[in-house]
C-alpha positions as CSV (number, residue, x, y, z in Angstrom):
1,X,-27.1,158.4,-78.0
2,X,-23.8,156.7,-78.2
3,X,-20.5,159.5,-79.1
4,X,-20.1,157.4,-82.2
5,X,-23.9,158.3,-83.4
6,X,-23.9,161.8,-81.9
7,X,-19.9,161.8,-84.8
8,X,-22.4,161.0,-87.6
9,X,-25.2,163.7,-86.6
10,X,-22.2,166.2,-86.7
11,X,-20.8,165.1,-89.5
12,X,-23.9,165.0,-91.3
13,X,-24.0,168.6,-90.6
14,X,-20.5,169.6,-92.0
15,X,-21.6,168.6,-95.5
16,X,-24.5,170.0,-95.0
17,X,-22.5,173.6,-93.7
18,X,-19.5,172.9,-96.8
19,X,-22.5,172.9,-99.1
20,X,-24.1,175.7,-97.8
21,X,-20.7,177.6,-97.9
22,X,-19.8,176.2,-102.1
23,X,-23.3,176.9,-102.7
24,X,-23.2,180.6,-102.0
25,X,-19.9,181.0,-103.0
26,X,-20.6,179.9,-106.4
27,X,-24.3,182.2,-106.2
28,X,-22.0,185.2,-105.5
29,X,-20.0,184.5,-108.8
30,X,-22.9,184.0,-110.3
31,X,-25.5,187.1,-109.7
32,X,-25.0,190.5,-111.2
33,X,-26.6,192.3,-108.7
34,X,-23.6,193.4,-106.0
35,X,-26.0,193.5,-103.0
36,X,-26.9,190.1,-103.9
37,X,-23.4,189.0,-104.3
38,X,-22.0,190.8,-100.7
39,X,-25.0,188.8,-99.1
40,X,-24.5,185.6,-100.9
41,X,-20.3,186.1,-99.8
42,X,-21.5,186.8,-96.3
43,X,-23.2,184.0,-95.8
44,X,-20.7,181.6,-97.6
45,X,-18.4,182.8,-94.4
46,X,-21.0,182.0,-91.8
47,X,-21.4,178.6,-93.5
48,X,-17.4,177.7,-93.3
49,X,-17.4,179.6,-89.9
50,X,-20.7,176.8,-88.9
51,X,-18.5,173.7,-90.3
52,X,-15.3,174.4,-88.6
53,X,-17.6,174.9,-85.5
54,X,-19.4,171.5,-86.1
55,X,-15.6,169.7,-86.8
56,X,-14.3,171.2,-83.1
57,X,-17.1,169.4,-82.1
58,X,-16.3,166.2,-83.7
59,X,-12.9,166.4,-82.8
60,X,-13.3,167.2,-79.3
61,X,-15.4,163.6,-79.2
62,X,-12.9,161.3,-80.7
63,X,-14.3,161.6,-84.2
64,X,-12.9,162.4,-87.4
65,X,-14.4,165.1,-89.4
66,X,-16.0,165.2,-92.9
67,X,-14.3,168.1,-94.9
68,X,-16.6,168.0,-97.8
69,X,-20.3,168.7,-99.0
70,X,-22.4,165.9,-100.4
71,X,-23.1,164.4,-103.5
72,X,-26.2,165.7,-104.1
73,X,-25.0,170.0,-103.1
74,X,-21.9,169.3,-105.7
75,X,-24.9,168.0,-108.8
76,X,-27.1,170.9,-107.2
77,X,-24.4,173.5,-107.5
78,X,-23.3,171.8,-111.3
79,X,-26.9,172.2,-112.4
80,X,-27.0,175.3,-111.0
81,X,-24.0,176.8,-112.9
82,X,-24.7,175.5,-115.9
83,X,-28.3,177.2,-115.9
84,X,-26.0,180.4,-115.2
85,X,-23.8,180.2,-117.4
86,X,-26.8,180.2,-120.3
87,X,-28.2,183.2,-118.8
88,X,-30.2,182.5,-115.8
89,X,-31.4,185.6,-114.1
90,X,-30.7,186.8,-110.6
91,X,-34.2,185.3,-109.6
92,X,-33.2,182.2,-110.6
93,X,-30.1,181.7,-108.7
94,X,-32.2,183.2,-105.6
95,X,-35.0,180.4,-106.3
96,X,-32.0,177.9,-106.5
97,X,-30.1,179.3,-103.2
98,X,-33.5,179.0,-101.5
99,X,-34.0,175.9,-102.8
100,X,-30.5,174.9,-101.0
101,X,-31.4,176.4,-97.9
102,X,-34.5,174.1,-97.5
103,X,-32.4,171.1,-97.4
104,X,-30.4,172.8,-94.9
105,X,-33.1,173.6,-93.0
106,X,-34.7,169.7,-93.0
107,X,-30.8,168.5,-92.3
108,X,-30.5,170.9,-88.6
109,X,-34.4,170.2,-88.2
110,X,-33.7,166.0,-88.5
111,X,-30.5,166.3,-86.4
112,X,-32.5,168.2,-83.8
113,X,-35.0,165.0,-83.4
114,X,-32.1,162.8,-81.6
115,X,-31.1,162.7,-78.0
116,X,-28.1,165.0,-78.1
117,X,-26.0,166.1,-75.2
118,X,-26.8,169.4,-74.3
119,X,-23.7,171.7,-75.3
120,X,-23.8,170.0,-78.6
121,X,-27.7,170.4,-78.8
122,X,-27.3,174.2,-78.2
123,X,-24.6,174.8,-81.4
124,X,-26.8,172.8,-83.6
125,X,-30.4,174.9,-82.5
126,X,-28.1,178.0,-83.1
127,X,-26.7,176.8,-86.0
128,X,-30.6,175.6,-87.1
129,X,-31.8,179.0,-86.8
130,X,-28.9,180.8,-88.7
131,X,-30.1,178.0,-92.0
132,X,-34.2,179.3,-90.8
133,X,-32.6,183.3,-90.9
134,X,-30.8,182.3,-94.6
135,X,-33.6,180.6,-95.9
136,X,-35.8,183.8,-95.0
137,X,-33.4,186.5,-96.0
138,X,-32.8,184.4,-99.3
139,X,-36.9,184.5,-99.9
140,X,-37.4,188.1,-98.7
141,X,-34.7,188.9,-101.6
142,X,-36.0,187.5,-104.1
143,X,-39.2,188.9,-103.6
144,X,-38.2,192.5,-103.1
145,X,-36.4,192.8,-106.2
146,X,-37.7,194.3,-108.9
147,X,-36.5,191.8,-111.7
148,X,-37.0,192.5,-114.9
């Protein structure tokens, strides 16, 4: 895989990580339950921690990183807000953070089926199973709660 390809894998995975972290920030703001909010601003941190990781990376090849989230996270987290702001419940914003976390998941797991150097391979399998952990913690959440 050319340094130019492995750039676009990377940076593929910056929007994916700046999504992660505007995604939780905004489910933090959002849930009225404080354990759910000191998770959901915990993991926003890991997320900015994983994308200035993954721009290093870029940098360090020659490659100019992406500082944004996608498209489709931005209308994700809009929709999402909006559904809020008329009274979603916690369990809703826990369905729609795991929702989230499943495109994370499919972005490390479809970066992890190129040929990758190996350093850069090892950030993005660690990075891949920090999404799998969110993902899980997200689900185990929402189904221990007791919602009303």
């Amino acid at each position: 895989m050319s340094q130019e390809d492995t750039v676009s894998v990377l940076n593929d995975l910056i929007q994916t990580s700046e999504d992660g972290k505007k995604g939780f920030a905004d489910a933090a703001e959002h849930v009225q339950l404080s354990n759910l909010k000191t998770v959901f601003e915990a993991r926003s941190l890991d997320c900015a921690a994983a994308a200035i990781e993954l721009q290093s990376l870029v940098g360090s090849l020659g490659g100019v990183p992406r500082d944004s989230g996608t498209l489709a996270g931005a209308a994700r987290r809009g929709w999402a807000s909006v559904r809020a702001s008329l009274g979603s419940s916690d369990r809703t914003i826990l369905d729609e953070v795991e929702s989230a976390e499943d495109v994370a998941k499919a972005a490390y797991a479809k970066a992890l089926t190129v040929d990758l150097p190996g350093s850069i391979r090892s950030v993005i399998e660690r990075q891949s199973a920090g999404a799998v952990r969110n993902h899980d913690l997200i689900r185990s959440l929402r189904d221990a709660q007791p919602f009303a």
